[in-house]
N, C-alpha and C positions, 0 to 999 in steps of 0.2 A: 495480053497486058491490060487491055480496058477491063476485063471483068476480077481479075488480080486486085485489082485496087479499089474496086468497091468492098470486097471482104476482108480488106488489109488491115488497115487500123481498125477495125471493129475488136479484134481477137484481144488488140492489147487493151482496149478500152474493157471489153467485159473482165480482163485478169485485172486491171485497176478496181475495178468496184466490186468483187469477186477482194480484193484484198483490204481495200475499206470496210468492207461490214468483216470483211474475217478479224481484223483490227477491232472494233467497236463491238463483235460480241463475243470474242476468244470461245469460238469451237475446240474441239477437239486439233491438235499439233499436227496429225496429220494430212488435215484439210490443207495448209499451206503450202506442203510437200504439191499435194496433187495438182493445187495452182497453179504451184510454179514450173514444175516439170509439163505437165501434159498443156498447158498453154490455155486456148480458147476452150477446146472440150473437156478440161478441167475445171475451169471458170463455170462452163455450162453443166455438168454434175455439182459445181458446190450450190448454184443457186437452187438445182431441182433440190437437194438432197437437205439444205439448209434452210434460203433462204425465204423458197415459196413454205415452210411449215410456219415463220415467223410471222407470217401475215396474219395469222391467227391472232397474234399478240395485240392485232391494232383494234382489234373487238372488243375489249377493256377500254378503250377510250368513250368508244360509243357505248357501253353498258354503264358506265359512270352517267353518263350524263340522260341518258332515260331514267337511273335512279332519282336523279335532284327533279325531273320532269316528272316521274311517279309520285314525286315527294310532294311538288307542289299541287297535282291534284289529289291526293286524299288529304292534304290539310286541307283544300276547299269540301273534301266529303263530309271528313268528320265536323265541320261547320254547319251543316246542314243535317247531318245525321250521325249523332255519336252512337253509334252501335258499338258492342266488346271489340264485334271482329275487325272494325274497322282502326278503331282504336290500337288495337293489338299489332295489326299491319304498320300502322303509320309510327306504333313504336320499335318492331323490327327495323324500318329501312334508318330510323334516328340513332340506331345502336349500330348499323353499319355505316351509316356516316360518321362515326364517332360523336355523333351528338348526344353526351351520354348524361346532362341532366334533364333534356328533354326525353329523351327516352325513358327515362327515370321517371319524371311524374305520369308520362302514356302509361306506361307497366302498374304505377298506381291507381291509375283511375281503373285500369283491368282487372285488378286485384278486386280493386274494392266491390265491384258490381257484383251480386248474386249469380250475376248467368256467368261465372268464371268457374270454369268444373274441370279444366287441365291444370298439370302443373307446369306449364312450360311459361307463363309469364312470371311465375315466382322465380324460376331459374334465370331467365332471360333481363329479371332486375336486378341479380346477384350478379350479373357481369358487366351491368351499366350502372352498380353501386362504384363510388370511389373508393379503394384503398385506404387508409386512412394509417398513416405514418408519423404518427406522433401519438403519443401518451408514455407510460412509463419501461413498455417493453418494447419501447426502440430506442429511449435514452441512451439507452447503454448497449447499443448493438455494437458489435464488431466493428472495429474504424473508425467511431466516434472518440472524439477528446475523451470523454467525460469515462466510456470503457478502459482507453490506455491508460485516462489514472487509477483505475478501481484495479489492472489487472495489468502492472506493468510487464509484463515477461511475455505475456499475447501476443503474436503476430496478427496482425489484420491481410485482408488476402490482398492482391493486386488490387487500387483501387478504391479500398476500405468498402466494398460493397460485402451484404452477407452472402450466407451460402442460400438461400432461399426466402421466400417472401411467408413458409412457414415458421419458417425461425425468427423471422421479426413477429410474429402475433403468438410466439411460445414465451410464458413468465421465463425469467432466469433465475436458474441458483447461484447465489453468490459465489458460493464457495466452490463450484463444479470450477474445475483447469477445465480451459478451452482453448482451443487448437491445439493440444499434445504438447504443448513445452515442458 
């Protein structure tokens, strides 16, 4: 009986936290079956089988934050030495922090220098360029007031969003039926 009760609540204690993360990260339906049925050495297959992969996931915390740590020593490099390349780096990490009109003018100044002989900063400003959703071919996009009166009989989709961000920077035909009505 003494040694009974040192292993006793332990069993149901691992099936409780064994049911909280299966709760909080909804694995596969099966895993709950095995929970519950097979007890503690159910609990101890879903952690090996589950839980310890998840610990990977906590490496994204600390990879975040070596970036803002990277971030603020090459702003102090390129202060002290604006090279392409350094430049070029310090507008990569501004474009994955979404800092995208500082990244924006980095990409600029890498363009602009002579010693630029790739194209991967011209491509790398084209997706830290803004969007730009307003002028004459998005007046009249799909879903807008101003569309339903030029085209009353149109449906707009769920939402009044277009079918694409190509279709909003395509001219329109007036006269073209759109949506098939």
């Amino acid at each position: 009986m003494g040694l009974s009760q040192l292993f006793y609540p332990w069993g149901f204690v691992l099936q409780a936290l064994a049911l909280v993360h299966f709760v909080r990260r909804r694995p596969d339906g099966y895993w709950l079956w095995i929970i519950l049925m097979f007890g503690a050495l159910g609990a101890v297959v879903y952690f090996i089988a589950e839980v310890i992969p998840d610990f990977s996931l906590i490496q994204a915390g600390f990879v975040r934050s070596g970036r803002r740590r990277r971030l603020a020593e090459l702003e102090a490099i390129v202060q002290e030495n604006a090279a392409v390349g350094n430049l070029e780096e310090l507008a990569d990490l501004c474009l994955e922090q979404g800092q995208f009109a500082r990244a924006r003018e980095l990409y600029d100044k890498v363009i602009a220098s002579p010693q630029t002989t790739t194209i991967d900063p011209y491509y790398r400003r084209g997706l830290a360029a803004p969007v730009q959703l307003s002028g004459p071919c998005c007046a009249s996009s799909p879903g807008s007031k101003s569309h339903r009166r030029a085209y009353p009989g149109s449906r707009p989709r769920r939402g009044g969003y277009p079918i694409s961000l190509v279709s909003l920077l395509e001219p329109r035909d007036p006269s073209a039926q759109i949506w098939g009505t």
